[in-house]
N, C-alpha and C positions, 0 to 999 in steps of 0.2 A: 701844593705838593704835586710831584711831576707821577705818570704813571709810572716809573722806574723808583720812586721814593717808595708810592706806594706798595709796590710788590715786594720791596725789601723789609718793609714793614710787617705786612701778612702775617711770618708766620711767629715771631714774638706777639701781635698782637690775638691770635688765635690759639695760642700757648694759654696766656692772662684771660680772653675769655670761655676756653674749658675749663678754669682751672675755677674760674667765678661761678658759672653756672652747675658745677658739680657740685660746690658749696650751697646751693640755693636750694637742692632737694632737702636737705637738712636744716637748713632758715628756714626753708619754710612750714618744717613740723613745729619749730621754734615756736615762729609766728602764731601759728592757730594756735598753740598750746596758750599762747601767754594772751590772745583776742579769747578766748573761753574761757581761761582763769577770771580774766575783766568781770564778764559777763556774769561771771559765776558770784563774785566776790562782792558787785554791783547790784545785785539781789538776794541777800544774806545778812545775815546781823552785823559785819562788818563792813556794811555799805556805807556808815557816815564818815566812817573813820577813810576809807579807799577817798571818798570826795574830799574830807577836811586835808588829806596830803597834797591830792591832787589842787586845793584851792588856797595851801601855804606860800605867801610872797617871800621870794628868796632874789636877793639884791636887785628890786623893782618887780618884778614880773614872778607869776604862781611858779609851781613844778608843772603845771600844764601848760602854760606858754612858751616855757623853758624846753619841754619837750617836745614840741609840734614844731616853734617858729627856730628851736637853738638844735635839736640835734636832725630835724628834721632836714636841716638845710645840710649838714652833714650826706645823708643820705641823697640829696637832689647834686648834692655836689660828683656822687661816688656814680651818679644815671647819668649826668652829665658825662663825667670823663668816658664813659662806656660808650653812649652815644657820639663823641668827636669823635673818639677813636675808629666807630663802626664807619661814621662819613669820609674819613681822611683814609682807610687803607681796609674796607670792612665790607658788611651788606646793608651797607648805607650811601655806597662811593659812586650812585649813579642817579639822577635827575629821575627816574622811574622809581627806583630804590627810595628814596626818598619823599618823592609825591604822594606814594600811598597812605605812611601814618598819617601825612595832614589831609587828604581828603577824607578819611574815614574818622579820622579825630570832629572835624568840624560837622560831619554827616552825626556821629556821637553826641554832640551837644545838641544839636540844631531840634530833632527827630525828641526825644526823651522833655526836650522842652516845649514842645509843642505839645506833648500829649498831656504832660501835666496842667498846662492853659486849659485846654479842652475841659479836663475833669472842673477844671475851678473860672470856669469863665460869667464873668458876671458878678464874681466876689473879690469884692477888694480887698477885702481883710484877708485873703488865703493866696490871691494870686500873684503879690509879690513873691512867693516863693518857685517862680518855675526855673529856677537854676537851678534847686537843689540836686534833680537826677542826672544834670547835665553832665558832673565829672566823675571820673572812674578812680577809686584808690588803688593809685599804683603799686605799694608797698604790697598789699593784700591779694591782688590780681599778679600781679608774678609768685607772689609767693603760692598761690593756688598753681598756676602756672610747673613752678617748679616739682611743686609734688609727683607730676606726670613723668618726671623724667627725659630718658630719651625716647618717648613715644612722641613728643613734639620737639621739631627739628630746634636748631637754634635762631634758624634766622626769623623763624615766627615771635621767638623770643625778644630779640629785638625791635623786631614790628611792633610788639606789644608796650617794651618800655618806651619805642619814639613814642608812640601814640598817645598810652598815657600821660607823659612830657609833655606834650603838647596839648591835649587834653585841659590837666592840669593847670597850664599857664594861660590856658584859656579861660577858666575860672577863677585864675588872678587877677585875668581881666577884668571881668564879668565883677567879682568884688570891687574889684576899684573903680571902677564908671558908677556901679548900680546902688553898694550894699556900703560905701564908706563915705560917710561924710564929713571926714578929718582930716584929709590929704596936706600934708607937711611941703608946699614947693619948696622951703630951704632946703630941708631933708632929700628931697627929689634930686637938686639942682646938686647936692651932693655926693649922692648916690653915681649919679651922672658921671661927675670930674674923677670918682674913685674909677669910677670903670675904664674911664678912657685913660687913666694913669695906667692901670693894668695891661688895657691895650697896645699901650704902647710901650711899657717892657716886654711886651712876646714879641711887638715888633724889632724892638732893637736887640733880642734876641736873648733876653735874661733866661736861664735856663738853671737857675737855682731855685727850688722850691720854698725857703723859708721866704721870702720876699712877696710873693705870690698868696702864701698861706696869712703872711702877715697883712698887709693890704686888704685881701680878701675876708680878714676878721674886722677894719674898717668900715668896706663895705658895707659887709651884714647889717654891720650896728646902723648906719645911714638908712638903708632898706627895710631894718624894722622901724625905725624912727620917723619912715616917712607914709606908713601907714598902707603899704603893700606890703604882703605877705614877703615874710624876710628869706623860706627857702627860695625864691628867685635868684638871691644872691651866691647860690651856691651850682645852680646853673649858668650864672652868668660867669661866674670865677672858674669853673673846669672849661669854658671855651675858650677864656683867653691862655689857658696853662699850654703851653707847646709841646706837640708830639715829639719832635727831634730828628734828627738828620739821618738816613738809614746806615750811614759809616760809624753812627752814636748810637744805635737802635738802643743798647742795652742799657744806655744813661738815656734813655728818653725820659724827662719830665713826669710825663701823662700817666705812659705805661709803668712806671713806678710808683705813682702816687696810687693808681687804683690797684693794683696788686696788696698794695698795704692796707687800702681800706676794705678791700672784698670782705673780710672776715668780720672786721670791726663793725660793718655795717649789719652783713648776715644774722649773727648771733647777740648782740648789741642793741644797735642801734634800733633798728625794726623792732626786735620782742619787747622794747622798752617802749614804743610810741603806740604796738598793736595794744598792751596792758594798760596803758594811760586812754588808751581812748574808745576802745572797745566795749566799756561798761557802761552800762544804757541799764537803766532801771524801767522796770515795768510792770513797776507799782502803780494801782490805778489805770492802768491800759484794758478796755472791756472787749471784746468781740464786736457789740456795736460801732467801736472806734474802727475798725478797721473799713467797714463801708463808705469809709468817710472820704468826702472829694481830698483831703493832702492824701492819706497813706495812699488810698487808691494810684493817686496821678504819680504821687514818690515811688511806688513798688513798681508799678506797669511802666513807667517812664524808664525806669532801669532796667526791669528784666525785657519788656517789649521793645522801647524804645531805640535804646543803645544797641542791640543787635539788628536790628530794622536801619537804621542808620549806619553805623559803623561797615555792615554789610553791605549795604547797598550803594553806597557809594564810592566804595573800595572796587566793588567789581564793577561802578559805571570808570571807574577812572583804569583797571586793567584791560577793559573791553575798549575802551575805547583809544587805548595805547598813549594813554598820561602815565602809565603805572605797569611795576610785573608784579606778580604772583611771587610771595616768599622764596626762595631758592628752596630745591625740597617738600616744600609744602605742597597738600592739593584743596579746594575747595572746604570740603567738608573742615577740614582743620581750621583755614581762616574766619569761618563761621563761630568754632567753637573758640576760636580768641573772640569776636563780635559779644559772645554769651559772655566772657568773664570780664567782658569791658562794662558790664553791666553792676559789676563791682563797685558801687558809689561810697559806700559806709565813711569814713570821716570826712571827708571835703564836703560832701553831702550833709551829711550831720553839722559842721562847721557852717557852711553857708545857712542850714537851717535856724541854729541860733541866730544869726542875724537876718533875717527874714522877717523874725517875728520876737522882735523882743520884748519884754513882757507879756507875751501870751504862752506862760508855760504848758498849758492845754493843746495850744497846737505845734509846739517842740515835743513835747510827747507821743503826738501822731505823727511827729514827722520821722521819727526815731523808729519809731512801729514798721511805717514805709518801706524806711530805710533797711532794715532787717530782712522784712519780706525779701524785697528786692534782691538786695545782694548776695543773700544765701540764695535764693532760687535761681540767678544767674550760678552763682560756683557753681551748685550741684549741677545746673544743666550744660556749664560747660566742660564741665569734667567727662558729663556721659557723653558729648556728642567728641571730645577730643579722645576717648578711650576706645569709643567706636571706631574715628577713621585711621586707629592706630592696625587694624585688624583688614583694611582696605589694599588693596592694590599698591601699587607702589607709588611714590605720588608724581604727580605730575611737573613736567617742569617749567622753570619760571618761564611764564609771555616773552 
């Protein structure tokens, strides 16, 4: 896209993203409400019955794979289009803009895994799990995010979904090298030709969406069948969908399809994935559990880690001019995104089961961790982003 596409661009596509993130203060009461109902319902005499739905196979697969790997890809689909969108005409449109999330994403993994080693070095039976702190839930961490308002600017906003995004699919990785050993190549080699068929209807300039949406449910199906995680397929499918021509702006593809899903995802999608997997039982969790080398390394990994990382190598990469500063933003805010990257709770949880499988004992601590953690990141990112809402004006980008 030429710089004159882009500016034509601009201002429909910053129409669709006020119009998304306005919706997101209200997703995200959503959200907690229905991650606290989980919890609540998850420890109450109506706990078996919350698991026996969530562990009903409906045509192959539970209502909790159906929700994580089927609607969740939905929602990776709807961070997707937001994310092209921000690179092709946005606060993404620049080699600086963009360097950031990946260095503080990989600063995010790197840092929170290390530390969890440290806690369990020496045990084999615990130290397969030091991925767990490594990724951030994104759903949960914007939706915290959002609560705040417009005390954080938007382009922190987006920093915070690349990152996540990448984050995330960093952890996809990390499962498929480390934690799966089923790996489908047919499936794979499938996966593969669907994409490059997609690819090359944006090439040749297909600008109708059922084609796209049809394919892309294809897709899905190969990507879960081939034993990666299947929301990948829903980031892969919004990068090939086409922005459109700025003399089309208002048929653009992209910026239509995510205008449609904002809601859908908001008030839907999320409260529906926060309920299914936010209930953690903690029956049998003692006090003494919590000294224990997992939770320790899972809690500290996330609340210490992920901010230690994510921070520190965001501003080695600002300072050292790989990278700017959010547009708007100033220091003390980029921190308080570092703190709610600390948000691991499902992918966390998720990798945790497979860490340790049959050792329900230390899925239970890992669960315990995980709670610590990621509540003490929200609460402390909320207070240090409420604080530099009260600062100076902020500084502007490097």
């Amino acid at each position: 896209m030429t710089k004159h596409q882009a500016t034509a661009e601009t201002p429909r596509a910053a129409a669709i993203l006020a119009r998304f993130l306005s919706s997101e203060a209200a997703g995200g009461l959503v959200l907690m409400a229905s991650a606290l109902a989980a919890l609540i319902v998850a420890n109450s005499p109506l706990s078996q019955d919350y698991f026996a739905v969530l562990r009903t196979v409906w045509l192959g697969m539970s209502v909790e794979h159906w929700v994580n790997d089927g609607l969740m890809a939905i929602f990776f689909l709807m961070v997707g289009l937001e994310i092209k969108r921000e690179v092709l005409a946005g606060g993404l449109s620049t080699w600086g803009q963009r360097a950031l999330p990946g260095f503080a994403a990989m600063g995010g993994m790197l840092v929170p895994a290390l530390i969890y080693i440290a806690f369990n070095w020496g045990n084999a039976q615990t130290l397969g799990g030091w991925a767990i702190p490594a990724a951030t839930d994104i759903a949960f961490a914007l939706g915290v995010l959002s609560l705040l308002g417009k005390r954080v600017p938007i382009s922190l906003k987006v920093f915070l979904a690349a990152l996540a995004i990448i984050d995330d699919l960093g952890a996809v990785v990390i499962i498929a090298f480390f934690y799966t050993s089923d790996l489908s190549m047919p499936m794979l080699l499938a996966s593969l030709t669907t994409l490059l068929i997609l690819i090359a209807m944006s090439r040749l300039g297909v600008r109708q969406l059922f084609p796209y949406l049809l394919v892309g449910s294809v897709l899905w199906f190969f990507v879960l069948q081939s034993g990666v995680h299947a929301t990948l397929a829903g980031v892969a499918l919004a990068l090939c969908i086409p922005m459109g021509r700025p003399e089309e702006e208002a048929r653009s593809p992209l910026l239509f399809l995510e205008e449609k899903l904002h809601s859908w995802v908001a008030f839907a999608v999320v409260p529906i994935f926060g309920f299914a997997n936010a209930g953690v039982s903690l029956g049998g969790i003692s006090m003494e559990n919590l000294v224990d080398p997992v939770p320790l390394g899972v809690a500290l990994g996330l609340l210490a880690g992920k901010q230690v990382g994510v921070f520190l190598l965001a501003a080695l990469a600002i300072h050292t001019g790989l990278a700017k500063l959010p547009e708007g933003s100033n220091w003390l805010q980029l921190y308080g995104v570092a703190l709610l990257c600390g948000i691991g709770f499902t992918m966390s949880l998720f990798i945790g089961n497979l860490a340790f499988p049959g050792l329900p004992h230390l899925v239970d601590e890992v669960k315990v961790g995980v709670l610590i953690g990621s509540v003490s990141a929200a609460i402390a990112g909320v207070i240090v982003l409420r604080r530099s809402s009260t600062m100076a004006s902020p500084v502007k980008a490097q």
